[in-house]
Backbone as CSV, one residue per row, in Angstrom:
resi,resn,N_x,N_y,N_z,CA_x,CA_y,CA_z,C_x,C_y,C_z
1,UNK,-13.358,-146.703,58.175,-13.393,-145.576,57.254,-13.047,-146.041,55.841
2,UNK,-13.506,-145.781,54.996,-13.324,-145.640,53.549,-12.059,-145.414,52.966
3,UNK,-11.416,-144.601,53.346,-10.369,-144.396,53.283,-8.932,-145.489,53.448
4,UNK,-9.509,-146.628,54.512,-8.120,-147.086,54.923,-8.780,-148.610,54.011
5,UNK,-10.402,-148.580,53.583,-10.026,-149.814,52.895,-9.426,-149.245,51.267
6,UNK,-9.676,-148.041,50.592,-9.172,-148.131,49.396,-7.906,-147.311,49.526
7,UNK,-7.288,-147.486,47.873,-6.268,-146.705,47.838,-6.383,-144.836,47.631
8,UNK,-6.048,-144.205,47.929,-6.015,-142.916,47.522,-6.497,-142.731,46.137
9,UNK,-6.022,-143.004,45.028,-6.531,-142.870,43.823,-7.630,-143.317,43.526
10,UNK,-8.225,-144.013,44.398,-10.010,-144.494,43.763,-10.586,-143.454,44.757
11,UNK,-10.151,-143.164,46.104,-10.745,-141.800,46.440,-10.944,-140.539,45.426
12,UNK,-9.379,-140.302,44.900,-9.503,-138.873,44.242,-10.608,-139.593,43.030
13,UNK,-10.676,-140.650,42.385,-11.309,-140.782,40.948,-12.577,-140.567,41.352
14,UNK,-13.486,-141.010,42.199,-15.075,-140.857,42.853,-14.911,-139.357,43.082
15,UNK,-14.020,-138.603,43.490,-14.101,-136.953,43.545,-14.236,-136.476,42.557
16,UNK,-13.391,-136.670,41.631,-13.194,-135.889,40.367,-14.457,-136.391,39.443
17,UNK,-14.658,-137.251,39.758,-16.293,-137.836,39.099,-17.283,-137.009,39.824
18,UNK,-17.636,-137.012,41.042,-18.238,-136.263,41.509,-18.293,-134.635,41.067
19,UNK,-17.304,-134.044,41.212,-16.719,-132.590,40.756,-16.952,-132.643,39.358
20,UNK,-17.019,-133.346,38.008,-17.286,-133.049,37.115,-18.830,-133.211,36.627
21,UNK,-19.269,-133.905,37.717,-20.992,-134.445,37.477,-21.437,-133.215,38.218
22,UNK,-20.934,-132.279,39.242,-21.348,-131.342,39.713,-21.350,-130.066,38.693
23,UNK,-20.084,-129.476,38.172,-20.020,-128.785,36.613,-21.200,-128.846,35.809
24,UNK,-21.506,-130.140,35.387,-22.579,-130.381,34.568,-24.110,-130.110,35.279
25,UNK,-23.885,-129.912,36.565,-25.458,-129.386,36.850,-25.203,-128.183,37.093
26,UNK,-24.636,-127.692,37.110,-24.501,-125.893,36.960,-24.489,-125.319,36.170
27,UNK,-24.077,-126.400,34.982,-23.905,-125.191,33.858,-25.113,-125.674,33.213
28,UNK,-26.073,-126.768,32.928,-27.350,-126.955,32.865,-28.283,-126.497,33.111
29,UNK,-28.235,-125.757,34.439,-28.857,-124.748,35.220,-28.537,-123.296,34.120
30,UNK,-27.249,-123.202,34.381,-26.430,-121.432,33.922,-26.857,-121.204,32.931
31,UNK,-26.946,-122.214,31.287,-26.877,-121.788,30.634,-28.251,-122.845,29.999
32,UNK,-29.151,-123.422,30.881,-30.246,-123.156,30.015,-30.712,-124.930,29.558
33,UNK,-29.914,-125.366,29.326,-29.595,-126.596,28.665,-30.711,-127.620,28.878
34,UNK,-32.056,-128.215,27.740,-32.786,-129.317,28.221,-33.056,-130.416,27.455
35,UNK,-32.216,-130.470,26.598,-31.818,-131.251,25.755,-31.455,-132.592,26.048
36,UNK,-31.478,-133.624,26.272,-30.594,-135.065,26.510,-29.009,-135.033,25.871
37,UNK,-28.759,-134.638,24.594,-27.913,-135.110,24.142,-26.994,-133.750,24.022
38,UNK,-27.438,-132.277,24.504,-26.822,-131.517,25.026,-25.935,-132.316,26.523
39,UNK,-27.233,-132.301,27.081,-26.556,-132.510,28.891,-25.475,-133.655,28.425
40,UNK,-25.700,-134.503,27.878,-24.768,-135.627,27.454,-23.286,-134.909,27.022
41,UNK,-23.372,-134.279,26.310,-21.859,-133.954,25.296,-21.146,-132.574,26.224
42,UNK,-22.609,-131.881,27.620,-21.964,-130.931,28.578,-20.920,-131.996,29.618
43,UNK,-21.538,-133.077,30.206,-20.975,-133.887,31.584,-19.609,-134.701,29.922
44,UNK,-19.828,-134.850,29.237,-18.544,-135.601,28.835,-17.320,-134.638,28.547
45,UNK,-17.607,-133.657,28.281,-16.405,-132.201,28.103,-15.969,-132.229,29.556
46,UNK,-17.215,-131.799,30.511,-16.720,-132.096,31.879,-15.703,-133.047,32.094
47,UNK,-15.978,-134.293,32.373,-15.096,-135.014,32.179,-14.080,-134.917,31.886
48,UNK,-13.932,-135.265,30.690,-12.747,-134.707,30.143,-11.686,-133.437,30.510
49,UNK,-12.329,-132.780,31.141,-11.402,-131.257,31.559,-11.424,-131.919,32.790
50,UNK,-11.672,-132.555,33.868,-11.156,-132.899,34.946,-10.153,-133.740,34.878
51,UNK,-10.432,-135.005,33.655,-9.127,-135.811,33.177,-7.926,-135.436,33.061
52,UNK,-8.393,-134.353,32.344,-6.938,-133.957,31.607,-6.432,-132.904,32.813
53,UNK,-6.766,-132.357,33.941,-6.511,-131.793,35.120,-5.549,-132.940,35.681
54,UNK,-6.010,-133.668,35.748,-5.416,-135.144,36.573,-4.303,-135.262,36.355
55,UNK,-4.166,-135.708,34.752,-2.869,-135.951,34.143,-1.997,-134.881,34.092
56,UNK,-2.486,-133.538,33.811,-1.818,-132.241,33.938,-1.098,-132.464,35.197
57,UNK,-1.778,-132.587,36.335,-0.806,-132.628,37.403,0.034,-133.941,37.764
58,UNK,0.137,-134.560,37.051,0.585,-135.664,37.185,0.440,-136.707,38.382
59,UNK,-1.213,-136.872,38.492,-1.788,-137.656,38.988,-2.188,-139.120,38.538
60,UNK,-2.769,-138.691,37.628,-3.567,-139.962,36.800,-1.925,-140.049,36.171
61,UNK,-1.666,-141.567,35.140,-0.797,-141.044,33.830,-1.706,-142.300,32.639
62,UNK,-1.597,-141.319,31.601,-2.404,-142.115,30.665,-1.601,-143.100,30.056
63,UNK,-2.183,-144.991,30.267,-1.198,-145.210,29.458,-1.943,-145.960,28.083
């Protein structure tokens, strides 16, 4: 299993990557978006709000 070769935190990081690449196709969809450099600056906000989720909970810590 996947699990027992990595550590927990490269699990949650492939999630939260996942979960924010998922955001970005919904709201691409929601609100229309067909732009390149829209979808670009939608999945990097994404990002970013899952990041800062991370660290909020004091998961990630930025150093």
């Amino acid at each position: 299993m996947i699990e027992k070769k990595f550590p927990d935190i490269v699990i949650l990081s492939l999630k939260a990557k996942d979960f924010a690449t998922e955001i970005t196709k919904y709201n691409v969809k929601a609100q229309n978006i067909s732009y390149k450099n829209q979808i670009s600056n939608e999945h990097a906000t994404n990002n970013k709000a899952v990041r800062d989720l991370l660290v909020s909970r004091g998961i990630v810590k930025i150093v």
